[in-house]
N, C-alpha and C positions, 0 to 999 in steps of 0.2 A: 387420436387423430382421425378423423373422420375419410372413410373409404375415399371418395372423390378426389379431396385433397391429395390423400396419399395418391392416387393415383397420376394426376395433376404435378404432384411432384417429382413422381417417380419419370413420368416423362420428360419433364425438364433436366433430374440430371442427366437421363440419356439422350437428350440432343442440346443442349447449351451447356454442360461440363464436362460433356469428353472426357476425358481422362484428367480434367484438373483435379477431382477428388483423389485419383490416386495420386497424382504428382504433390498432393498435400500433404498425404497419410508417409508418402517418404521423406518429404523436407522435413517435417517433423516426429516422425521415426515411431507414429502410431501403428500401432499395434491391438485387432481385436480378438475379443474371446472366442468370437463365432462368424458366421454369416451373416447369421439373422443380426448381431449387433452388427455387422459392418453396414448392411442395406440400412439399419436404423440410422445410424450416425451418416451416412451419404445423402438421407431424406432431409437430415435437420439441416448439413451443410448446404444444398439446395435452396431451402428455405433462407438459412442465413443469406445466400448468395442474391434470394431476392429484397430481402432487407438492406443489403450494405447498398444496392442498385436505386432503394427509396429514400435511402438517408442520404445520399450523393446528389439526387434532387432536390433534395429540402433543403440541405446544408451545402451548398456549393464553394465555399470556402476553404471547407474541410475536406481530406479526402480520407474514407474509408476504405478498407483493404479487407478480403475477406482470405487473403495468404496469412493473415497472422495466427496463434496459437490456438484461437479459443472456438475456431468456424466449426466445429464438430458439435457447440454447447447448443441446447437451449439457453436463455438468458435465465431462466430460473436453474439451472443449474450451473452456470456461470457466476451467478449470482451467490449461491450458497457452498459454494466450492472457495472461491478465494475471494468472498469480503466478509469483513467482521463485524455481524449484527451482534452486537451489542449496545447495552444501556451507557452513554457516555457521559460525562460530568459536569453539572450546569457550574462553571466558574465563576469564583465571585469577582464580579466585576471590579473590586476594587484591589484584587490580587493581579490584575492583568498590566501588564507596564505600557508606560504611552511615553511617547517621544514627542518630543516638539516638533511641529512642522518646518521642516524644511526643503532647500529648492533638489527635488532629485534627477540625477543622471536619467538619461532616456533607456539607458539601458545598465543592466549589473549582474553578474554571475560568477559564482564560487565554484563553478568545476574547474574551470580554465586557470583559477588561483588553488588548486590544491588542495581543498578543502570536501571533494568530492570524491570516495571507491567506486570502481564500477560496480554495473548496475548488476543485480542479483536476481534472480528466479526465486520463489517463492515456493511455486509446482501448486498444487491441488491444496494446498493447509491455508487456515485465515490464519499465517503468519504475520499479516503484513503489520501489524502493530511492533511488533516484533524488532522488522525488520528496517522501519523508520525512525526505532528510538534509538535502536545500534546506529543508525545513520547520523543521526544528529549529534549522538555521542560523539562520533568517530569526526566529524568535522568539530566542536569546542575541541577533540582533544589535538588536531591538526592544527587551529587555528593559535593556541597555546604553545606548543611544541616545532610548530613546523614540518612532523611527523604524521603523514597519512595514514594511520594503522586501520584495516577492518577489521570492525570487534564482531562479538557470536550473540546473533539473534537467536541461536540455540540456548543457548546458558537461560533467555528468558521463558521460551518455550518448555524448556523441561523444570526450571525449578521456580519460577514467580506464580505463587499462586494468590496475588495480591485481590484483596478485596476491599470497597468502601460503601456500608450501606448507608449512607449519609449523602451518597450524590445521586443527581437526577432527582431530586423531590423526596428521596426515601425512598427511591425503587432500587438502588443501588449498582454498582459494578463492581465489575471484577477482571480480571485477567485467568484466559482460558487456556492456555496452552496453545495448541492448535486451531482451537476452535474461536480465538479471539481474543480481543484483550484493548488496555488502552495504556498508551506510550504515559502519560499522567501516574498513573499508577508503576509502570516501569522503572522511571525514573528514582521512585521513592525505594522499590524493591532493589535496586542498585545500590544505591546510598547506605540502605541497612546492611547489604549482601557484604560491603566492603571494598565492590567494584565490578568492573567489566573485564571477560577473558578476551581475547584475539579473537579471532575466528581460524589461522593457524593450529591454535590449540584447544580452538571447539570447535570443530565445523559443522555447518548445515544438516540435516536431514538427510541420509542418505541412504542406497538401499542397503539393505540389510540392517538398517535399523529402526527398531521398534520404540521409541518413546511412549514412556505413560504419561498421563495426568501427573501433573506439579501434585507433590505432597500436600496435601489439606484444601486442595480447590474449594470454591463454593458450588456446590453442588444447587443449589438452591439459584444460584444465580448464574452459572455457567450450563445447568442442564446434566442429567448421570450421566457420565463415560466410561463407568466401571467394567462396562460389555464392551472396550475398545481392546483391541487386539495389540498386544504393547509387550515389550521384554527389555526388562530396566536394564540387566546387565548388557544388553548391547550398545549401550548409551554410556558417555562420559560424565552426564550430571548425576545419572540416578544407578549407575553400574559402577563397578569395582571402585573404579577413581573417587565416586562422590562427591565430583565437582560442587554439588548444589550447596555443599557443605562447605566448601574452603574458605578457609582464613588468609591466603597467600594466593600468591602466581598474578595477580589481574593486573592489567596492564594498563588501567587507569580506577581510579576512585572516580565516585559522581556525588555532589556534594549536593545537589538539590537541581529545579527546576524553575523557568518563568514561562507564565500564561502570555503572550501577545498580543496587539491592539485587535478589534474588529475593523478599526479602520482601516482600508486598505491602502492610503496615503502611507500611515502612520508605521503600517505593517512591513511596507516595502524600505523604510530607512532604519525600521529595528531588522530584516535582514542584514542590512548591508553593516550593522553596527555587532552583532552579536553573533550571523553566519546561519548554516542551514539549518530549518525549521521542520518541524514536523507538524503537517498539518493534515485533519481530517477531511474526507471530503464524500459526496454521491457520485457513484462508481459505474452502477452498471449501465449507461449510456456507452462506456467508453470501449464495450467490448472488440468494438470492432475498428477505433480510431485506427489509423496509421498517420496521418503528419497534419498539419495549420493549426490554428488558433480554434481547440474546441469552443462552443456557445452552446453547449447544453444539446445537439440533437435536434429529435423529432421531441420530445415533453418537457424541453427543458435545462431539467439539470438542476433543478432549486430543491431544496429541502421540505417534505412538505410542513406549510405553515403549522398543525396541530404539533407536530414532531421537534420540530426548533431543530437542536445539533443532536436530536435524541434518535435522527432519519439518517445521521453520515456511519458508513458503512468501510470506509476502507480512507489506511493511513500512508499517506507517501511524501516527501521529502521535498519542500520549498529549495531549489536553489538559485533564485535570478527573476528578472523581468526583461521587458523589454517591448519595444512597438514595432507592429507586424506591418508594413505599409503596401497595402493591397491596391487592386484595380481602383483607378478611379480616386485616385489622391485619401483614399479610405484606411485610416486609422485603427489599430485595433491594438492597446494596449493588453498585454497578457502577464501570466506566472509561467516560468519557465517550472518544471515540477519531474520530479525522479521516479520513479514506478517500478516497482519487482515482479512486475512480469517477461522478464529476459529481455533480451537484445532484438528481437526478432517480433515485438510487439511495440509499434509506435513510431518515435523518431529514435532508435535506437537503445529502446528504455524509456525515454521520456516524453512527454508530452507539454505543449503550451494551450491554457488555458486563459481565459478573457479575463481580464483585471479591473476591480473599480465595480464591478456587479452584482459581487459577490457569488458570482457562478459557482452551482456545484458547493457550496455552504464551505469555501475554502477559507474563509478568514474565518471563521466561527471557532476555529478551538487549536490554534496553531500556540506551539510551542518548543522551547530548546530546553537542552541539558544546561545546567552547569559543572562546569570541571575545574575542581581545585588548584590553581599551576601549580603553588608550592611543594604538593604532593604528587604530581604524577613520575607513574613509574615507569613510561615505557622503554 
């Protein structure tokens, strides 16, 4: 950062944040190694606080909040902290299922009918692959049973180390643990696994535990983690228990997957027909959302054209639509959509996004679980 700037900054946060930097660092219970890092992370929040002031101009519609989780980040490390850059898989279009057009309700949503867990924290891991295809599971397997179970996005973190080098052109994917993965691939590792644990009887990440690398990752396509600081035995998939290994306990089987329309007509009556979707999308605009009808920001929000779905970066959970009816008799059809970054980011979890535009490359690679009824064990 260049002298001036910092300097430029540094006055800003002492006469325009008062003490809001501290009253952030306690609402959300940060905690720094030093000084010297706390004065760094108060410059950036600064910064931040004059960005969410430029996007509040640009986007008036939307309101930005700089009280939420992530006002201490840079966007590049916002960015590589909790989204999953990874290579995703060009589907074949003729594996994708399409629906007949028909006349849809103005509005539709699956939390309100039970088909939805609350929302989850993620923290600092690109779990969210993870944590959107436990999601989608976890609504088939509500939608069958009438039973809301949360399943464990851990069980995929610690033992899928699924790989396809067949998708994206021959550049391939895979599923990273931590570091990344795709809900596509999950699904197939469930199916083979024999099923999904609870989340009761796996839970999340937690401190004092250390996860490794899923046995046999692709190191090639995931990047080496062998230098990552990890102790199996603290873990349930890869310590004593050896969940990664079981033949028993899962609380539902997953017997395959379906690819979803790009059309977003199409897309919105295969929710209402089949329930919550997991869908890809471009992320780090939303750093700083707190509530309306996102439209991409200050660049947008589109995928870039060279990139296709090979530029979406983070997976979260389709549950609903609906029309936002603003100033001025002004329209604004959206996706109502699930998010793991806590309760204290957004509209309580979730966010709504513009529909029909394909904002944010949301329709481009949305997909559900299937669940066997005749077989489930919960």
């Amino acid at each position: 950062m260049q002298p001036f700037l910092s300097l430029l900054l540094a006055l800003h946060v002492s006469l325009s944040t008062g003490n809001s930097f501290q009253k952030w660092t306690d609402a959300h219970g940060k905690v720094y190694q030093s000084e010297e890092e706390r004065h760094s992370r108060s410059l950036i929040y600064a910064k931040n606080q004059l960005l969410v002031e430029k996007l509040s101009v640009a986007d008036p519609d939307v309101v930005y909040d700089i009280s939420g989780p992530f006002a201490d980040l840079e966007t590049s490390e916002f960015t590589s902290k909790l989204m999953s850059k990874r290579t995703v898989p060009q589907i074949l279009e003729e594996l994708r299922e399409h629906s007949d057009q028909q006349s849809l309700p103005d509005s539709f949503d699956w939390e309100p009918k039970g088909l939805v867990a609350p929302v989850r924290n993620q923290k600092a891991l690109g779990s969210c692959w993870a944590v959107s295809t436990a999601e989608t599971v976890e609504g088939q397997l509500a939608k069958a049973t009438g039973k809301l179970v949360p399943l464990s996005p851990e069980q995929l973190i610690e033992c899928d180390a699924s790989s396809d080098s067949t998708c994206a052109g021959g550049k391939g994917c895979a599923d990273c643990g931590m570091f990344g993965g795709w809900p596509y691939l999950a699904y197939q590792f469930l199916q083979k696994a024999g099923g999904m644990f609870s989340e009761a009887d796996w839970p999340y990440f937690k401190e004092g535990m250390f996860p490794c690398m899923p046995k046999g990752y692709s190191k090639a396509l995931c990047g080496n983690h062998d230098d990552l600081y990890c102790r199996a035995n603290s873990t349930k998939g890869q310590g004593p228990k050896d969940l990664c290994h079981a033949t028993s306990g899962f609380t539902t089987p997953v017997s395959g997957w379906r690819s979803l329309s790009r059309n977003e007509e199409e897309l919105a009556a295969q929710l209402i027909q089949f329930g919550p979707a997991s869908v890809l999308i471009v992320a780090d605009g939303l750093q700083f959302y707190h509530s309306g009808v996102f439209t991409g920001g200050l660049l947008g929000c589109q995928p870039d054209p060279s990139e296709g779905i090979l530029g979406l970066d983070h997976a979260v959970l389709m549950v609903g639509f609906g029309k936002d009816h603003a100033l001025f008799g002004h329209i604004k059809p959206y996706w109502r959509l699930k998010n793991s970054w806590g309760t204290s980011w957004g509209e309580q979890g979730y966010f709504r996004l513009e529909r029909g535009t394909g904002r944010c490359g949301v329709n481009l690679a949305a997909t559900v679980a299937r669940v066997e009824t005749s077989v489930v064990v919960v």
